[in-house]
C-alpha positions, 0 to 999 in steps of 0.5 A: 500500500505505501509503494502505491501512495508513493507512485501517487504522491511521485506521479502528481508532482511529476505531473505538476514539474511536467506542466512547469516545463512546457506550460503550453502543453498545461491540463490547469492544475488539477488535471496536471495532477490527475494525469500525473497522478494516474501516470505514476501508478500505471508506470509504477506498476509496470516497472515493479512488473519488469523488475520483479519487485516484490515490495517491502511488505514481504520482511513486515517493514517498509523499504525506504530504498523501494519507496524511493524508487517508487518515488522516483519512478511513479515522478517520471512517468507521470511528467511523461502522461502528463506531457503526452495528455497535454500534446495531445489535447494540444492537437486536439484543439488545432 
């Protein structure tokens, strides 16, 4: 549960930085949000799928290393949903 909060937590302020960079491509603050939000978890679940991570909940203790990387993780894929979302309503719009 504490991987899945910080893929969250990661995902939405990747979300927020991706919109700080190219605020031409912005959803608003609460779309930012969501987007990176859901980026984060989705990217975050597929990286512990790839690399076999079986969580910190296995030795009854949390795993600061594994909560970082979830961190970390969850942060970058949700600035790259956020950025996609954004081109994409972008060309939407015309």
């Amino acid at each position: 549960m504490e991987n899945l909060i910080a893929q969250v937590i990661g995902g939405a302020l990747g979300g927020t930085a991706g919109a700080k960079v190219k605020p031409d491509n912005g959803l608003g603050n609460i779309g930012s949000l969501l987007a990176g939000g859901v980026g984060g978890v989705a990217g975050g679940q597929l990286l512990g799928g790839l690399m076999g991570a079986a969580g910190g909940d296995a030795a009854g203790g949390m795993d600061i290393g594994a909560m970082a990387g979830n961190l970390v993780g969850g942060g970058v894929a949700g600035m790259v949903v956020q950025m996609v979302v954004g081109m994409v309503m972008k060309k939407m719009k015309g």
